[in-house]
C-alpha positions in Angstrom: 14.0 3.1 -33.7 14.9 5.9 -35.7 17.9 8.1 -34.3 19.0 11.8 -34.5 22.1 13.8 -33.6 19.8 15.7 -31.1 20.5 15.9 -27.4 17.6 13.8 -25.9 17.5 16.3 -23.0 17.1 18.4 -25.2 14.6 17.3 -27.5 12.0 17.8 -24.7 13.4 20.7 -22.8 14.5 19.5 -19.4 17.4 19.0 -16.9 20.0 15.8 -17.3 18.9 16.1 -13.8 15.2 15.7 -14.6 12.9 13.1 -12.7 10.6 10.9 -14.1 7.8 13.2 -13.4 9.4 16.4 -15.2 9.6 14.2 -17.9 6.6 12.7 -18.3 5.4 15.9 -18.2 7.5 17.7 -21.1 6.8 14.5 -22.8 3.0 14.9 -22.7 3.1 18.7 -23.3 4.8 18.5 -26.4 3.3 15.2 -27.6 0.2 17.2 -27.5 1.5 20.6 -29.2 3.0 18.3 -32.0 1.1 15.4 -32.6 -0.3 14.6 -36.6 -3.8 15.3 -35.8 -3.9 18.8 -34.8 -1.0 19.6 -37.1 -2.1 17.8 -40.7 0.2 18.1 -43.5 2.9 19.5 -41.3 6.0 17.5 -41.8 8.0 19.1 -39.7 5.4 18.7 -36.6 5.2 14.8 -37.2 9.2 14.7 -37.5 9.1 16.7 -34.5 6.6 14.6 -32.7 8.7 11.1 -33.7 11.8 13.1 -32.2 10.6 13.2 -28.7 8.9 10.3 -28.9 12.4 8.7 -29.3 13.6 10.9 -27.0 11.0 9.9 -23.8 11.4 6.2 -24.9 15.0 6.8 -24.1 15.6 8.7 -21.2 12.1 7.1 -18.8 13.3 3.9 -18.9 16.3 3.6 -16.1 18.9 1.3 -17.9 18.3 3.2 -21.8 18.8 6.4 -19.6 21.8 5.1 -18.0 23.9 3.9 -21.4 22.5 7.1 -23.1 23.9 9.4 -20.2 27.3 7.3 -20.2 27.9 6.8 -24.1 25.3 9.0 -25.9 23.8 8.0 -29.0 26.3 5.5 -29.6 24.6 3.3 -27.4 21.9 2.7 -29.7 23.6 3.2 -33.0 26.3 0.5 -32.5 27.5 -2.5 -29.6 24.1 -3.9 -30.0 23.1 -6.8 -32.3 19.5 -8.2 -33.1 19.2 -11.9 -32.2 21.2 -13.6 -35.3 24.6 -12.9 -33.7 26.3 -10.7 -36.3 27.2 -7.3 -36.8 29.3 -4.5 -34.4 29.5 -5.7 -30.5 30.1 -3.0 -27.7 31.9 -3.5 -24.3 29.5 -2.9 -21.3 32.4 -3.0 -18.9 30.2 -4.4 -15.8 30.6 -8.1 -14.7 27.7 -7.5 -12.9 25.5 -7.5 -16.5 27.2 -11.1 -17.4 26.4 -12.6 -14.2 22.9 -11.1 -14.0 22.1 -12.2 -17.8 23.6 -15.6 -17.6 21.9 -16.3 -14.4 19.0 -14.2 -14.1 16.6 -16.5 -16.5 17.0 -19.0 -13.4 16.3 -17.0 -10.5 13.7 -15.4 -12.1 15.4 -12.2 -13.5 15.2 -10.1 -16.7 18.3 -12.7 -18.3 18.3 -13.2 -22.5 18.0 -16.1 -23.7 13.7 -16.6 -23.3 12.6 -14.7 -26.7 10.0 -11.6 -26.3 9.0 -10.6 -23.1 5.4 -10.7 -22.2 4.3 -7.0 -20.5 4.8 -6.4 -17.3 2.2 -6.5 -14.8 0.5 -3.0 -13.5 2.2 -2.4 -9.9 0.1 -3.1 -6.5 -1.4 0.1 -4.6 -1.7 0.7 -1.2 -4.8 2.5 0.3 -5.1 2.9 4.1 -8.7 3.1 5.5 -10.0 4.9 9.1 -12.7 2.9 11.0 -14.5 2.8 13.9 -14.7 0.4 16.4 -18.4 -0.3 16.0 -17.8 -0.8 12.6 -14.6 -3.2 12.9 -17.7 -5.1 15.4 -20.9 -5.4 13.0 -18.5 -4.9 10.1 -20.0 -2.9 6.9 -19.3 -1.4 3.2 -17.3 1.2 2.4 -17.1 3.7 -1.0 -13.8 4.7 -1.7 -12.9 7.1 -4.2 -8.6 6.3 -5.8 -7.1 7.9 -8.6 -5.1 4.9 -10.6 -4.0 4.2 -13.9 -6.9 2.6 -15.9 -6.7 1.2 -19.4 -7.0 3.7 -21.5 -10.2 3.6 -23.6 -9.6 5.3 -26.9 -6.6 2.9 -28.1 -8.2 -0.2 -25.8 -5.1 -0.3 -23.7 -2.8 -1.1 -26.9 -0.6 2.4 -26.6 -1.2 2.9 -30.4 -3.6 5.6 -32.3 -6.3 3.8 -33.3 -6.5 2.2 -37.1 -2.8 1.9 -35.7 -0.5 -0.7 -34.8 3.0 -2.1 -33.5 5.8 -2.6 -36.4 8.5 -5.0 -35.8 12.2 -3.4 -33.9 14.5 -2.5 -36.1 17.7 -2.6 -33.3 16.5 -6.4 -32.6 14.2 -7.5 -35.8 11.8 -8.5 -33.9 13.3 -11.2 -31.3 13.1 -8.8 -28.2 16.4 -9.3 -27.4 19.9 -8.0 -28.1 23.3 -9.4 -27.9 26.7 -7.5 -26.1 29.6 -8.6 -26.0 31.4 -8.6 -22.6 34.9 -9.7 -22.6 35.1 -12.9 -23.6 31.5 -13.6 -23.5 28.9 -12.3 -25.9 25.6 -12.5 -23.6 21.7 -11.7 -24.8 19.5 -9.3 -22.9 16.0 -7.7 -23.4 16.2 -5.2 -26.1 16.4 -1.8 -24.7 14.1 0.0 -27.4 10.8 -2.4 -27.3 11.7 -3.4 -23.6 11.2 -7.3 -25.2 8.6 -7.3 -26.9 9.9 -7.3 -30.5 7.7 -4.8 -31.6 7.1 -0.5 -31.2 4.3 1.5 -31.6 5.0 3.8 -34.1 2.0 6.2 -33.8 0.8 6.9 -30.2 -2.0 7.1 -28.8 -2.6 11.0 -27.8 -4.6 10.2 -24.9 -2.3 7.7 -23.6 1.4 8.8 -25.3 1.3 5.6 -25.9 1.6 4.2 -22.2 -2.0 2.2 -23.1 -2.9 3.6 -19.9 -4.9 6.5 -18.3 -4.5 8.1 -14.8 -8.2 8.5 -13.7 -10.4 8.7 -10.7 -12.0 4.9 -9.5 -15.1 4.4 -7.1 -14.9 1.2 -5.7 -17.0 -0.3 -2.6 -14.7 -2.4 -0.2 -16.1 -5.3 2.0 -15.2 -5.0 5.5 -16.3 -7.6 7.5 -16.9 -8.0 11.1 -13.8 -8.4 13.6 -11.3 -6.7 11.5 -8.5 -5.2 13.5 -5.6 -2.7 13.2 -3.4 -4.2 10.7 -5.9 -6.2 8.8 -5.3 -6.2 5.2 -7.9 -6.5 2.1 -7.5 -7.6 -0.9 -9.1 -6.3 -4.5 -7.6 -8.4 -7.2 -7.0 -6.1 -10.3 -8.2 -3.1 -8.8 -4.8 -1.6 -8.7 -2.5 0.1 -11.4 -3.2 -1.3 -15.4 -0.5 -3.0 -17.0 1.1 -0.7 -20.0 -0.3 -1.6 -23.3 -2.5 -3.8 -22.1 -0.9 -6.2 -19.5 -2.6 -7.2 -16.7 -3.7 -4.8 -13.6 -1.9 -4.9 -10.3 -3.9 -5.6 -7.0 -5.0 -2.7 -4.8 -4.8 -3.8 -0.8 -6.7 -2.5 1.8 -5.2 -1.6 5.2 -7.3 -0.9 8.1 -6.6 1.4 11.1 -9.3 1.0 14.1 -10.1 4.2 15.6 -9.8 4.2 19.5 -13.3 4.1 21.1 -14.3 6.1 24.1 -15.2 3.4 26.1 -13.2 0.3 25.2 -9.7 -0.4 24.4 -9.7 -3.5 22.3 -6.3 -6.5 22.9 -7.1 -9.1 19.5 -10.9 -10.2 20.2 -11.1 -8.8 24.2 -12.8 -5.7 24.7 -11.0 -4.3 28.2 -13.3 -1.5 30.2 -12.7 0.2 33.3 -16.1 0.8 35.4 -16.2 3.0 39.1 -18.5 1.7 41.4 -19.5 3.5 45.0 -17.4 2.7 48.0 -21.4 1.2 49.7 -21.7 -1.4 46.4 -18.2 -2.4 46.8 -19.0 -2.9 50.3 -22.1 -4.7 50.0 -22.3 -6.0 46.5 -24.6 -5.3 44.1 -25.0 -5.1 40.1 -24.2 -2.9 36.7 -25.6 -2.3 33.2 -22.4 -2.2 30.6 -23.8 -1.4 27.4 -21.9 -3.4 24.3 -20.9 -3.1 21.0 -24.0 -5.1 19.9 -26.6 -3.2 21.4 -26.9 -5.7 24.3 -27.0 -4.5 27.9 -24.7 -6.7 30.6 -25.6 -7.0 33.8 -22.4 -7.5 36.3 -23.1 -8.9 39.6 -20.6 -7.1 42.0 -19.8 -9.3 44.5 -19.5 -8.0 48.3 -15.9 -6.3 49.3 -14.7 -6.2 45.8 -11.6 -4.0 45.8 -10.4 -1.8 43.4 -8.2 -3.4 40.1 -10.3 -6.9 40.4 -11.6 -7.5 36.8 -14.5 -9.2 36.3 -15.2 -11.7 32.9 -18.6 -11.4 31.0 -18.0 -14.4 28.8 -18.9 -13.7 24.9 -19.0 -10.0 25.3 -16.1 -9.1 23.3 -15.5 -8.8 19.3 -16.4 -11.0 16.8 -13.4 -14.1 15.8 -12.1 -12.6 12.0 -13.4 -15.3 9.3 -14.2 -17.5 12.8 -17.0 -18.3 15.3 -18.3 -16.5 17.9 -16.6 -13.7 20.5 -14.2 -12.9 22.9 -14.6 -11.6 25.9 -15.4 -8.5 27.8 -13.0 -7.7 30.9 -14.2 -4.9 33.3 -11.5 -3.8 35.8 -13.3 -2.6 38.9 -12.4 1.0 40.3 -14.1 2.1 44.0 -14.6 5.7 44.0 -14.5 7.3 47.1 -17.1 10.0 47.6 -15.8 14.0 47.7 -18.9 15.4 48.6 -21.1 13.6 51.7 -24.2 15.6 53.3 -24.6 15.7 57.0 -26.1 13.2 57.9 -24.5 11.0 56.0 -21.3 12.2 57.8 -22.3 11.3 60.7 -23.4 7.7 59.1 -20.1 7.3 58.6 -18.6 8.4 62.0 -21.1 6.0 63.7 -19.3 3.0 61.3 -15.6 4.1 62.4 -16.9 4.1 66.1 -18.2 0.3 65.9 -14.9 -0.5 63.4 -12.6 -3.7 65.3 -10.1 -3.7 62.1 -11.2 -6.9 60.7 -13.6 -5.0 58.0 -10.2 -4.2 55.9 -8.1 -7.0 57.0 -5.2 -5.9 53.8 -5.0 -2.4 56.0 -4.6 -4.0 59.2 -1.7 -6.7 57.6 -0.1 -3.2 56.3 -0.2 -1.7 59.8 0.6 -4.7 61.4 4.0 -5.0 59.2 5.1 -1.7 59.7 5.3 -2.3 63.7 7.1 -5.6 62.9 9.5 -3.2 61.1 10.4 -0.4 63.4 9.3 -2.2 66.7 6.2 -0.1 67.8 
């Protein structure tokens, strides 16, 4: 990678304290006042366009940023050696490096040693999806509409203009990796200028900078199927961000959120309900209709004297067993309403009842009663 004496910083017109976004986006704004096709013949424009070029390569990529920030140009310029062993060695004063690239090979880190560097993967997305509870029941198809970093189509994901390619490193000729020496110990590492891959682009793309990779919007269709809960996660293979200059995509994962429902309030595959029932068919038993999820009605025999808090089980009335058989259940908690507003005559109904009432209708009332005079001695 050719070098100048010009502050990198500088080059594209940012803070030392710039983050990766301000960057990218000086990068792309001058990339695109500069490049060689809206400025042929211009020298100067394609020197100037090489210059930040050099100068994004630098400062996006964390550990170039890092020795640049700490030992300028010098960090490129001399310390580093291709893969034959010779020339200038520089002194990267952090045991941590030695350990990290004698060891990292076998623990599966970025250690020298294994030749160029295949690209790295595109990273996993997240997306978070809102349903309802009827749909987490029948289950159904969604359309969801991401913004993501695709391939980009006019350099076919390779970074490079097209009629373009890759020439070989000139800090490592080509072997993707670099030697330092450390102390005593002259250890290998990816090269910091084609990230290990032996090879630059030396005319990028100007839809891509050279990234081989496009943010743009995606409309994908996402399975949901029946049962799904809070928590549940999906998975599109290579649906999430593409790989730079061509690597494989990441994965994009799918994580559900059930709405609550108005009626039920859902524990794994138990739907839980709470139904009022008058004070006469708690007395003398009767039935109700509970609509479900399905479109089925229930009927739920009420047994005679039921008190309030007594949950009755309709057996297979509940949601549908993720990737499994069958349902849960349906549990109905039982609440006796007493009524506020009575007419006349059924006032006096009622005072007839407490006339011919002996205590052993409510026998938990008269137990209560009976305590407290066991208590105080009435």
């Amino acid at each position: 990678m050719a070098t100048t004496d010009a502050d990198y910083y500088e080059q594209l017109g940012v803070a030392r304290d710039a983050d990766d976004a301000a960057l990218k986006s000086a990068y792309r704004k001058l990339a695109m006042q500069y490049h060689p096709d809206r400025n042929p013949g211009d020298a100067e424009a394609e020197a100037r366009f090489k210059a930040i070029g050099e100068a994004y390569e630098v400062l996006k990529d964390p550990q170039k940023r890092a020795a640049y920030d700490r030992f300028g140009h010098d960090a490129f310029k001399q310390g580093m050696s291709g893969g034959g062993g010779g020339g200038p060695q520089a002194d990267f004063g952090d045991i941590g490096d030695i350990f990290e690239t004698i060891f990292g090979s076998a623990f599966g880190g970025g250690g020298g040693g294994g030749g160029r560097q295949q690209p790295r993967r595109g990273a996993d997305l997240r997306y978070d999806m809102q349903i309802s509870l009827d749909d987490a029941f029948h289950g159904k198809t969604n359309t969801i509409e991401i913004e993501v970093s695709a391939s980009c189509d006019t350099c076919d994901g390779s970074g490079a203009t097209p009629g373009t390619g890759e020439r070989r490193c000139n800090l490592c000729n080509g072997m993707g990796k670099v030697r330092a020496k450390q102390g005593f110990f002259v250890v290998e590492r990816p090269c910091p200028t084609c990230h290990g891959r032996g090879a630059v682009i030396e005319d990028p793309c100007s839809d891509c900078y050279g990234e081989g990779r496009v943010d743009e919007p995606q409309t994908l269709e996402v399975d949901i199927p029946p049962g799904v809960d809070t928590g549940t996660r999906i998975r599109l293979s290579g649906k999430g961000e593409a790989g730079p200059r061509g690597a494989p995509s990441g994965d994009l994962y799918i994580f559900v959120h059930v709405k609550e429902h108005d009626l039920f309030v859902r524990e794994g595959t138990t739907l839980a309900t709470r139904v009022p029932i008058s004070f006469t068919t708690a007395s003398l038993g009767g039935s109700v209709d509970i609509p479900d999820l399905d479109g089925d009605t229930n009927t739920l025999e009420i047994p005679a004297g039921i008190q309030s808090g007594k949950q009755l089980r309709v057996r297979g009335a509940g949601m549908p067993v993720l990737q499994g058989r069958g349902r849960g259940d349906l549990v109905v908690e039982i609440a006796v309403e007493t009524p506020t507003k009575l007419s006349k005559e059924q006032k006096e109904l009622l005072k007839q009842f407490r006339e011919t009432e002996t205590g052993e209708e409510c026998p938990e009332s008269r137990g209560f009663f009976d305590k407290l005079k066991d208590a105080f001695g009435a």
